[in-house]
N, C-alpha and C positions, 0 to 999 in steps of 0.2 A: 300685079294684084297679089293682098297678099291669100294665103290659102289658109285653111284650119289648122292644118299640119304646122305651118309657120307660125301662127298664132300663138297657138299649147304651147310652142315650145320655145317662146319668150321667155326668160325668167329675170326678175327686179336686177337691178344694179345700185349703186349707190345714190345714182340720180338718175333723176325720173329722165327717158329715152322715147322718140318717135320712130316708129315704123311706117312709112310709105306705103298705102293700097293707091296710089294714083289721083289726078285731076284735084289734089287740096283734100283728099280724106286722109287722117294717120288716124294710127293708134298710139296712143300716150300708156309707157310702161310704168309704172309710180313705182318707187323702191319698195311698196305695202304689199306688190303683185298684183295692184289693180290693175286694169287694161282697158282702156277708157278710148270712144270711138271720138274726133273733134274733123271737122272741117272746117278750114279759112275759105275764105270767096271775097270777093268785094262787092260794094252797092254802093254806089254814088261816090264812086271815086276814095271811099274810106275800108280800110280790111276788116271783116269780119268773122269771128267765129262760134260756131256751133256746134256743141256736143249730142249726140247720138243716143249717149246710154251708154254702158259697161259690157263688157265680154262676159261670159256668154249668152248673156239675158240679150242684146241687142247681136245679132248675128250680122255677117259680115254681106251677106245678101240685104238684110236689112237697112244696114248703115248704106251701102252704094244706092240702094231705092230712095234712102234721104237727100242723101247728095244730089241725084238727078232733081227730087222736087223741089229741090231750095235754090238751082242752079237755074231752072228754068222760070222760078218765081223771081229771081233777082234779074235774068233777063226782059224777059217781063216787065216791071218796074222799070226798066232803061227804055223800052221802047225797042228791044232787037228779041231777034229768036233764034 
């Protein structure tokens, strides 16, 4: 998981970078120093993704409470829990 500490202390690179908080959520580094929250999942067998919101306006407790709601709505949808 990542922490705020590791977050802040991201900085742009040449090209845009993902950081891993676990289970399909990262954060997308963009060379501009934006920091952008995305989760992959799948539903019906095809990959999807979902963005969150930006750092720090969408916080990192925030983004993982998304990820549980879209996680459980997409199982849901299949018919499993």
């Amino acid at each position: 998981m990542l922490t705020d500490k590791a977050i802040q202390a991201a900085k742009p690179k040449g090209r845009p970078y993902k950081l891993a908080d676990g289970e399909g959520l990262t954060m997308l580094v963009n060379p501009n120093g934006s920091k952008l929250w995305r989760f992959r999942y799948r539903q019906e067998g095809r990959e999807k993704m979902l963005g969150f919101g930006s750092y720090p306006d969408t916080s990192a407790k925030l983004a993982r409470g998304g990820r549980v709601r879209v996680a459980m709505a997409a199982a849901a949808s299949r018919g499993t829990n």
